[in-house]
C-alpha positions in Angstrom: 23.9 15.3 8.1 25.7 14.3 5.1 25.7 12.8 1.6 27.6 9.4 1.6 28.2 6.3 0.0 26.9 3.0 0.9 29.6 0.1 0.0 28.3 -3.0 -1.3 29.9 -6.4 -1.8 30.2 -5.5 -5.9 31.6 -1.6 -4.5 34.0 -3.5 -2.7 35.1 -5.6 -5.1 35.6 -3.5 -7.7 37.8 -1.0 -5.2 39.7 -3.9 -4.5 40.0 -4.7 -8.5 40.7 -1.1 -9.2 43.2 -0.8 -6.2 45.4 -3.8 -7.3 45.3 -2.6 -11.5 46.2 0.8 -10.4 49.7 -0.9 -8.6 50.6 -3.0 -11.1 50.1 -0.5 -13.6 52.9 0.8 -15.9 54.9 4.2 -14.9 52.8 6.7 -15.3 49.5 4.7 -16.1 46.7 5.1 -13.5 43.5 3.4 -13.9 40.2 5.6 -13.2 38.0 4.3 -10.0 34.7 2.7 -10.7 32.0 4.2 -8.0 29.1 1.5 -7.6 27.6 2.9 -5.0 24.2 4.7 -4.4 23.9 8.1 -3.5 22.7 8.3 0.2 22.0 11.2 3.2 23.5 10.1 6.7 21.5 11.1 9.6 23.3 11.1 13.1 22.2 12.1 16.5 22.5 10.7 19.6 19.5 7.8 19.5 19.2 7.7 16.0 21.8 6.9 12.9 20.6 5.9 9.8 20.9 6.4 5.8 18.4 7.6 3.3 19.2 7.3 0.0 18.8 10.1 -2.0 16.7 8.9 -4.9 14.0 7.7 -2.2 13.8 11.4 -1.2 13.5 12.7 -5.0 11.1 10.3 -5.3 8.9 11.1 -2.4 8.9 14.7 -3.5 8.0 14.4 -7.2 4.9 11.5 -5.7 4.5 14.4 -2.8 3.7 17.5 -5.6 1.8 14.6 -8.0 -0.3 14.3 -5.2 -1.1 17.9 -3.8 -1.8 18.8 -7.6 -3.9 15.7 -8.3 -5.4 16.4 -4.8 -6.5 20.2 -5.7 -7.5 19.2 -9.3 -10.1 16.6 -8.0 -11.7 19.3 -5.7 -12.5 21.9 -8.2 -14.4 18.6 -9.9 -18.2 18.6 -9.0 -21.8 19.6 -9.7 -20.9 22.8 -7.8 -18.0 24.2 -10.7 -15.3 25.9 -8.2 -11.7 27.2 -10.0 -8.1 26.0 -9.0 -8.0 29.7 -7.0 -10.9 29.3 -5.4 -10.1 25.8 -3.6 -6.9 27.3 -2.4 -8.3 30.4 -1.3 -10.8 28.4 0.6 -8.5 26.0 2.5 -6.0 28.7 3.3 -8.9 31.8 4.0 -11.2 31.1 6.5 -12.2 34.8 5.4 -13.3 33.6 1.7 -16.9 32.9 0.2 -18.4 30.9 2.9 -20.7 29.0 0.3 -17.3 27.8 -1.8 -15.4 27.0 1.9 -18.5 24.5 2.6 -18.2 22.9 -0.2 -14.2 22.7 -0.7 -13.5 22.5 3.4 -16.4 20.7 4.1 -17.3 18.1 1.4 -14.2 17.8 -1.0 -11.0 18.1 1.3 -12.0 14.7 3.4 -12.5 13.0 0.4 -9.4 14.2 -0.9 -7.5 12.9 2.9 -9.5 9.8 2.5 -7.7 9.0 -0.8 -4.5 9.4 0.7 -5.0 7.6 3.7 -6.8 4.5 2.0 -4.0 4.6 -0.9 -1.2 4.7 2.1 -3.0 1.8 4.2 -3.2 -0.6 1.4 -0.1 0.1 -0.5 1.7 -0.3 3.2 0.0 -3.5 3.8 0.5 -4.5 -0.3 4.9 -3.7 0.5 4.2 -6.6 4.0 2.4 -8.8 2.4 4.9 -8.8 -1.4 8.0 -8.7 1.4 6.3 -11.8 3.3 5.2 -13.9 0.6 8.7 -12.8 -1.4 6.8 -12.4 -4.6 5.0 -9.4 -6.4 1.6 -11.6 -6.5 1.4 -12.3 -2.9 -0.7 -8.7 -1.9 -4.3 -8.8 -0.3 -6.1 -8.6 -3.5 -4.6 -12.0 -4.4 -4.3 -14.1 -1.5 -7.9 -13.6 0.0 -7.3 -11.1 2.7 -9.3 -8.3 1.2 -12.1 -10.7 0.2 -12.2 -11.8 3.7 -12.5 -8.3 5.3 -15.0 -7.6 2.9 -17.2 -11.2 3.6 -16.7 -9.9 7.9 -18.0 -6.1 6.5 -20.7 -7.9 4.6 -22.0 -10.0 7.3 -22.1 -7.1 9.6 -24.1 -4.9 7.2 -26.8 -7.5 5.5 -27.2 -9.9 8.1 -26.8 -8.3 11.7 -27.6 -5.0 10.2 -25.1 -3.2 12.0 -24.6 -0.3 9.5 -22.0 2.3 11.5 -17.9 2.2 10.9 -17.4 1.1 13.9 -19.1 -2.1 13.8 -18.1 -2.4 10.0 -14.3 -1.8 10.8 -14.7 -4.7 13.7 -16.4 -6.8 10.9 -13.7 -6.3 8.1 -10.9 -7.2 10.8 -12.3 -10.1 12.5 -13.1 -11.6 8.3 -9.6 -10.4 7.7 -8.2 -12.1 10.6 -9.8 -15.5 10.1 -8.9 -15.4 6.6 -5.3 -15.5 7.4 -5.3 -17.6 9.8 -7.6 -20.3 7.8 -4.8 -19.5 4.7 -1.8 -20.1 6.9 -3.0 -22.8 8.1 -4.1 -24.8 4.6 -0.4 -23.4 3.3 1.4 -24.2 6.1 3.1 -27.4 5.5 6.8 -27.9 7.0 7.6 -25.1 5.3 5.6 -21.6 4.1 6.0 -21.4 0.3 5.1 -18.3 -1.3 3.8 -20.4 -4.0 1.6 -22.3 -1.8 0.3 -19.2 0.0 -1.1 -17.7 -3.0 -3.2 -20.6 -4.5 -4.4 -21.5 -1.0 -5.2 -17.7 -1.0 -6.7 -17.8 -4.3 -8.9 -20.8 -3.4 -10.2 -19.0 -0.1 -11.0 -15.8 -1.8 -13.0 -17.4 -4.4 -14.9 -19.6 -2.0 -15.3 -16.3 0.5 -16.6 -14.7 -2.8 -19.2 -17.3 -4.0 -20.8 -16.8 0.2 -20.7 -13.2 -0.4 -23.4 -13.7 -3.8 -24.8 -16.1 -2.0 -26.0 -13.7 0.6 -26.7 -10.8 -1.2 -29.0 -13.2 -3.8 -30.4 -14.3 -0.3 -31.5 -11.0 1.3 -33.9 -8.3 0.3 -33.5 -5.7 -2.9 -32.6 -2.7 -0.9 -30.2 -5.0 1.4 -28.3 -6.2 -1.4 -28.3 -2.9 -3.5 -26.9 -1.2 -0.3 -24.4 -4.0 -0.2 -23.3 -3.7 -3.6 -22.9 0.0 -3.7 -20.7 0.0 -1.0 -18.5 -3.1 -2.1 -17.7 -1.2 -5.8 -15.3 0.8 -3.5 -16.7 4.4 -3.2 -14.8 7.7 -1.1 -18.3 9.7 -1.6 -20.3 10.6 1.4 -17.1 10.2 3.5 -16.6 13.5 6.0 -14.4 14.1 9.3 -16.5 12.4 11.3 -15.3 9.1 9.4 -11.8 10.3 8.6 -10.6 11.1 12.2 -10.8 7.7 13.6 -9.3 6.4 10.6 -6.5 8.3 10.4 -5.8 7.6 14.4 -5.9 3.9 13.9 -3.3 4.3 10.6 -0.8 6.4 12.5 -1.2 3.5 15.6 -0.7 0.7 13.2 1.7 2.3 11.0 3.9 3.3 14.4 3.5 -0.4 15.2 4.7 -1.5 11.8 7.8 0.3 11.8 10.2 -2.6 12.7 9.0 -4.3 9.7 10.5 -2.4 7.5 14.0 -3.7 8.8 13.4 -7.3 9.3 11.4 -8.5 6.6 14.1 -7.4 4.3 16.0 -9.5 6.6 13.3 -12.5 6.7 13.3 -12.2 2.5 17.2 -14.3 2.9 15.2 -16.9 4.7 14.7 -18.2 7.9 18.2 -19.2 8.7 19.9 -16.2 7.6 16.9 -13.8 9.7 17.5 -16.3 13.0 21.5 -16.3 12.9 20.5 -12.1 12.7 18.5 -12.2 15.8 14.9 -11.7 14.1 12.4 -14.6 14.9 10.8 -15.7 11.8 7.7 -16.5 13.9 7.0 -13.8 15.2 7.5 -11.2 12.1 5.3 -13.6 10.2 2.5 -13.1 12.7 2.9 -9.2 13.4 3.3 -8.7 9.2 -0.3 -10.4 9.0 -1.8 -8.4 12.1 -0.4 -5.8 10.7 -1.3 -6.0 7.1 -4.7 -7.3 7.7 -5.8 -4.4 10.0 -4.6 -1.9 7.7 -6.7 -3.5 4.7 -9.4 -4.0 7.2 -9.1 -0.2 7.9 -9.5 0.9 4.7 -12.4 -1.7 3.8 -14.7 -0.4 6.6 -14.5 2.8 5.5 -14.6 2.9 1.5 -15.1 -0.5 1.3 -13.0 -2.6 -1.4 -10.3 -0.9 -3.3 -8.7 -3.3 -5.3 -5.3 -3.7 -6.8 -3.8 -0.6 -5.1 -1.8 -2.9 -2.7 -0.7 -5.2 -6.0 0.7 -2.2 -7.9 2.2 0.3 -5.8 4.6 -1.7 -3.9 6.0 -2.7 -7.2 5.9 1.1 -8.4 7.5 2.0 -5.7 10.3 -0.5 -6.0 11.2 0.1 -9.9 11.1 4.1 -9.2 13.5 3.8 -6.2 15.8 1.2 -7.6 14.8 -0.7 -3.9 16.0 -4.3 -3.9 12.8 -5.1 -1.5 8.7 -4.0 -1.7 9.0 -2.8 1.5 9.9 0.9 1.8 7.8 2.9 4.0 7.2 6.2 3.3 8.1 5.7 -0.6 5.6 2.9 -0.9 3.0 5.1 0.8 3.2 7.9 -1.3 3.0 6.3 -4.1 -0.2 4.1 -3.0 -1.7 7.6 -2.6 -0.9 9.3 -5.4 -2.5 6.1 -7.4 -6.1 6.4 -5.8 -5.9 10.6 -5.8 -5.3 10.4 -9.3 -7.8 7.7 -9.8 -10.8 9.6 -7.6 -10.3 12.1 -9.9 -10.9 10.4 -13.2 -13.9 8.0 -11.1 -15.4 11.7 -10.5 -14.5 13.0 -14.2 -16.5 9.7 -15.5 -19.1 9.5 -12.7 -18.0 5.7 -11.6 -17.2 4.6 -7.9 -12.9 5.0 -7.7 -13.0 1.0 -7.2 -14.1 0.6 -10.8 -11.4 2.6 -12.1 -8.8 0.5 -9.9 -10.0 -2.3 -11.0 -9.9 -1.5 -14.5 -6.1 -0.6 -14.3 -5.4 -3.0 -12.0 -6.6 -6.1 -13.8 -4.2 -4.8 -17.0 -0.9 -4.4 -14.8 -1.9 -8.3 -13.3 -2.3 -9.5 -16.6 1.1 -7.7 -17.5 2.8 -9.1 -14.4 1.4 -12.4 -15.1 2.8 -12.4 -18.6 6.4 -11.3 -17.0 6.6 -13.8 -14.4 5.3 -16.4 -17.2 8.3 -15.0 -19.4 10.7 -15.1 -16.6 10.6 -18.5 -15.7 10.4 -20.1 -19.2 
């Protein structure tokens, strides 16, 4: 392992610039060498070679701590007042108060791993999604698929009054699943636009939205008040029993996934560039929906709709690594989890549901993006 540099076409350049100034420089005049080139860690062994750059791993670690810290701040947060000490004590001593190690080990830590793993799922599929569409509005939230997994979830709960995650997670994939494929097809013509994809997703979700009210105004009091507490996005009541499952199907998917993260870069030159490469277009535009869809639907079953997580943090992510595309793995992860363990902990400071607080931020950073894209293109 070592620290290198990774040339680029301006790095090469302006060796060659430098190179040629420093010949036909006067006796004795040298000219200084411009470095252009980002800091990166080279990893070789005998299956894998690959370079990380060293800002992504700074990064990672600061979002790493922010989230460990936010993570053990939210536990001590309750009706049942446990100190900083005591929550580590607990996790760490089996040996410790057993009354404070229920309530830390048993009730606060899965809510705490839920955060993570629901900020990592939907800032993952958030990075596809931005990466497929090639533009920071094209996430979930936006083009319909979230509203669709949470119409299938919905439908499940209210109307076949099949209530358990299992039958909810099935619900919010199928609804996912159809929703893409009904968007792809209305945006599909000759040509995918991003453009197009987004207000044929905007149109679906706020048709998929009007059926939603129009079932819950349709079905008894207690139906549609379960409905509705569960749609506001909520990571109370959630234990192991819930979180185990979970996490095995987000490890499968994100294993799955992996490829992605090499040729949708790739795909983002278009499709001639990514099919004189060797990457069909086709094909990683169908496995980045699978994909992205079943890791909304993942998180939808299980706290039901957290919005704007997917918009933001892929964008986040790319700005505090200097990344040239949305779709960084672990760096886009991280910081999708840090964003809903921070905001679980003010939802439980103010007593709200964490969607609310998403939501709330989320709409201003849209209506900030909006206004920059506006600016950009005028």
């Amino acid at each position: 392992m070592s620290i290198d540099q990774r040339p680029t076409a301006a790095t090469a350049t302006a060796a060659a610039t430098t190179a040629a100034a420093t010949t036909a420089a006067p006796d004795g005049a040298e000219f200084t060498p411009v470095d252009h080139g980002r800091r990166q860690i080279r990893i070789e062994t005998a299956r894998i070679a690959t370079l990380i750059p060293v800002r992504s791993i700074v990064v990672c670690a600061v979002l790493a701590v922010v989230i460990i810290a936010a993570g053990l701040a939210s536990m001590t947060i309750g009706a049942y007042e446990v100190d900083f000490g005591s929550v580590i004590r607990a996790i760490v001593d089996p040996s410790s108060d057993p009354d404070i190690r229920q309530v830390v080990f048993e009730w606060r830590l899965p809510r705490v791993l839920f955060a993570v793993l629901c900020g990592a799922a939907l800032a993952l599929a958030g990075g596809i999604f931005q990466s497929l569409t090639r533009n920071p509005l094209g996430s979930p939230d936006i083009i319909g698929f979230g509203i669709g997994a949470q119409f299938g979830v919905t439908l499940m709960m209210v109307v076949l009054e099949l209530n358990t995650y299992m039958f909810k997670a099935v619900g919010a994939l199928v609804g996912g699943l159809i929703t893409a494929l009904l968007v792809y097809v209305l945006a599909n013509k000759n040509t995918l636009s991003s453009f197009r994809l987004i207000i044929v997703g905007i149109g679906v979700s706020a048709g998929l939205g009007s059926l939603t009210s129009w079932i819950l105004i349709s079905v008894s009091v207690e139906k549609a008040m379960m409905a509705a507490t569960w749609g506001a996005g909520s990571l109370a009541s959630l234990g192991f029993d819930q979180l185990i499952p979970a996490a095995i199907v987000f490890a499968i998917v994100t294993l799955l996934s992996l490829p992605l993260n090499r040729t949708l870069p790739v795909l983002e030159m278009g499709d001639d560039a990514a099919t004189a490469l060797g990457i069909g277009p086709g094909r990683t535009r169908l496995a980045a929906m699978v994909f992205g869809v079943a890791l909304v639907a993942l998180v939808t079953a299980a706290a039901g709709p957290i919005s704007f997580i997917a918009l933001a943090a892929p964008q986040i992510s790319q700005r505090l690594t200097r990344s040239n595309t949305p779709m960084g793995t672990m760096p886009v992860m991280l910081t999708g989890a840090a964003l809903v363990v921070v905001s679980d902990a003010v939802a439980q400071l103010v007593a709200v549901p964490v969607g609310v607080v998403t939501v709330s931020v989320g709409g201003l950073y849209l209506a900030w993006l909006l206004a920059a894209q506006y600016a950009r293109r005028t």
